[in-house]
Each structure stands twice: as structure tokens, then as C-alpha cells.
ROSEGU-244509 format. One record per residue (C-alpha): x, y, z. Coordinates in nm, 4 decimals. Each point is the difference from the previous one (the first is absolute). Layout:
<rolos>
<xx = X yy = Y zz = Z>
...
</rolos>
This chain:
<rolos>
<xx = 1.1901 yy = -0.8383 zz = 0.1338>
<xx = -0.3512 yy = -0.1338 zz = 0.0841>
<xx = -0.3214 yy = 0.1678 zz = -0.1302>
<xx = -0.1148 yy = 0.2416 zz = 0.2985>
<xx = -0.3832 yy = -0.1084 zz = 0.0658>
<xx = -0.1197 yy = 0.3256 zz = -0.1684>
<xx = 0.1783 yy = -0.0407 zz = -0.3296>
<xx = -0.2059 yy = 0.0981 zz = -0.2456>
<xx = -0.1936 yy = -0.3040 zz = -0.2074>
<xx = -0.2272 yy = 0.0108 zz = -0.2925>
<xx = -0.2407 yy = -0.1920 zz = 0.1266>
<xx = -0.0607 yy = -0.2000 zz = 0.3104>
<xx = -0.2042 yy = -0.3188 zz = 0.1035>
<xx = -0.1347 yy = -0.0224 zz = 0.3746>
<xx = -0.0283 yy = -0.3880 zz = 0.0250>
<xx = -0.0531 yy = 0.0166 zz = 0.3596>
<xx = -0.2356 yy = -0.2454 zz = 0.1658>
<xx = 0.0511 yy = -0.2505 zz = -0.2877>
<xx = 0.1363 yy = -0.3503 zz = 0.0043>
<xx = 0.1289 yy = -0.1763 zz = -0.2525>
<xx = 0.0013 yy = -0.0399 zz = -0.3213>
<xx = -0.2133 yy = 0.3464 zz = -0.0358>
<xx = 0.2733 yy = 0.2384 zz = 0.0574>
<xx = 0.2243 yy = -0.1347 zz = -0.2665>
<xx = -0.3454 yy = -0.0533 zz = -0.2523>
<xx = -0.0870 yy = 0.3685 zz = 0.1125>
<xx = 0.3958 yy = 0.0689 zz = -0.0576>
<xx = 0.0131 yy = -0.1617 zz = -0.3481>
<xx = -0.2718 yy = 0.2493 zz = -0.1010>
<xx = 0.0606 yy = 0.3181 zz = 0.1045>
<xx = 0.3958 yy = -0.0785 zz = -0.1045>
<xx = -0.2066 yy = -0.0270 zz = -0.3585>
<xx = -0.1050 yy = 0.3696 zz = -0.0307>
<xx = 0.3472 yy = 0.1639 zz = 0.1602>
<xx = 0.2087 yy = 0.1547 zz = -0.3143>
<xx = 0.3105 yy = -0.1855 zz = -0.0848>
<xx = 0.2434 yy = 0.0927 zz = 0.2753>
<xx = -0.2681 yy = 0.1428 zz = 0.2379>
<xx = 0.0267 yy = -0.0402 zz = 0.3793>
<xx = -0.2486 yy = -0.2225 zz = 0.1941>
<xx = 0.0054 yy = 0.0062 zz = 0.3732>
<xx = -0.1809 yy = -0.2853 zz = 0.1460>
<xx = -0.0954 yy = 0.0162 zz = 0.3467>
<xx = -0.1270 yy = -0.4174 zz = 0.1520>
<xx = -0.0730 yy = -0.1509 zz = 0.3566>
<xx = 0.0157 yy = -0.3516 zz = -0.1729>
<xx = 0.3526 yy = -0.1204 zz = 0.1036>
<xx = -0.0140 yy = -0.2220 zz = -0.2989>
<xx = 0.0414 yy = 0.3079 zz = -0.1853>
<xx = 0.3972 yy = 0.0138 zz = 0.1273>
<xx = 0.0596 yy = -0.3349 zz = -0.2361>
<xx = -0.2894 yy = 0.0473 zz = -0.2922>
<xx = 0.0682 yy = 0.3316 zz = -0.0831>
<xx = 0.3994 yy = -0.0473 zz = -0.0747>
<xx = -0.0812 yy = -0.2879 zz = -0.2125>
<xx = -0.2728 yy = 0.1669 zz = -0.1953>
<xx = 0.2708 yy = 0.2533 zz = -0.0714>
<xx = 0.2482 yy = -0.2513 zz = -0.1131>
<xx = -0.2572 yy = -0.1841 zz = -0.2143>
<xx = -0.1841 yy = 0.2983 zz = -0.1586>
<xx = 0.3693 yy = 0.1775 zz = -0.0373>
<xx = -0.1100 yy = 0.3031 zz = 0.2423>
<xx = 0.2805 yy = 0.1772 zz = 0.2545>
<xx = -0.0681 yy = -0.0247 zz = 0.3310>
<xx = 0.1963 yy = 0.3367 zz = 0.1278>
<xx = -0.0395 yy = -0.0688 zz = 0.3579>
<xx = -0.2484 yy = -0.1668 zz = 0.2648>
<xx = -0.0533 yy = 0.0590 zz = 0.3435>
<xx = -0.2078 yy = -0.1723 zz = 0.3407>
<xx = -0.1350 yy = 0.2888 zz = 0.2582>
<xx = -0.1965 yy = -0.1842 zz = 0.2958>
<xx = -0.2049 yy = -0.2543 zz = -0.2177>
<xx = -0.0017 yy = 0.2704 zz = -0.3179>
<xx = 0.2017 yy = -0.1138 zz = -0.3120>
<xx = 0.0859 yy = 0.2702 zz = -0.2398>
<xx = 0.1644 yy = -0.0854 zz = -0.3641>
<xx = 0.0981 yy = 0.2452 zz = -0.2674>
<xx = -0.0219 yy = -0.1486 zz = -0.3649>
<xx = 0.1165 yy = 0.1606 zz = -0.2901>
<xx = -0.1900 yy = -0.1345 zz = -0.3111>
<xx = 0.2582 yy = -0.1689 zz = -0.2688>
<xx = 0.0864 yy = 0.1934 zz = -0.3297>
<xx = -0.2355 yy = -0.0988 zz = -0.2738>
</rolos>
């Protein structure tokens, strides 16, 4: 069942505006200070985003629960990996 746009999150990182690579540096360190298993939902305009963010998740070992596009607005839910 995909995430509903209001799920709740523990944290969330507006990247809008930004072109790569700062959402995924901006990404890397906000992903640092979420509690093992937390929730991030990242919200981009960079259309990079839709192939950097699925490998950061792969390479760092994060879950990426679901992502989304909404008229130029690319939304991701990450949950942080299990220490």
C-alpha cells in the first residue's frame, strides 16, 4: 500500500530549489542525526534526485519505502537502516 503524503515522518528535509549534488550532501546529513529506524521524508525539485537518492539508499543500506513525482515535486520516504 503506498505511504499516503501525510504519513507521519520523524523528520523531514525540504531540498527544494537545489540542484545537484546538495540534496543528497544535505540528505547524507540530516539521515546522520535520525534514530536507527526513524522516518525521513525528503521533499526535491532536482530530478536528479529520482536516480541519486535510490542509490544512496542502496549504498548507505537505507530503505527507501516509497517515492513519488507531483508536477515537478519529488517526494521520498527513507527509513534509516538498523544500527
Amino acid at each position: 500500500m503506498p505511504l499516503s503524503p501525510d504519513t507521519l515522518h520523524d523528520d523531514l528535509l525540504d531540498a527544494s530549489g537545489l540542484n545537484c549534488p546538495e540534496p543528497v550532501m544535505m540528505l547524507h546529513n540530516k539521515v546522520r542525526d535520525l534514530p536507527p529506524g526513524g522516518l525521513l521524508k525528503v521533499i526535491a525539485t532536482d530530478p536528479s534526485t529520482r536516480r541519486d537518492i535510490p542509490k544512496f539508499c542502496v549504498f548507505l543500506g537505507h530503505e527507501l519505502l516509497e517515492q513519488a513525482e507531483d508536477a515537478g515535486t519529488y517526494l521520498y520516504w527513507i527509513r534509516k537502516k538498523a544500527d
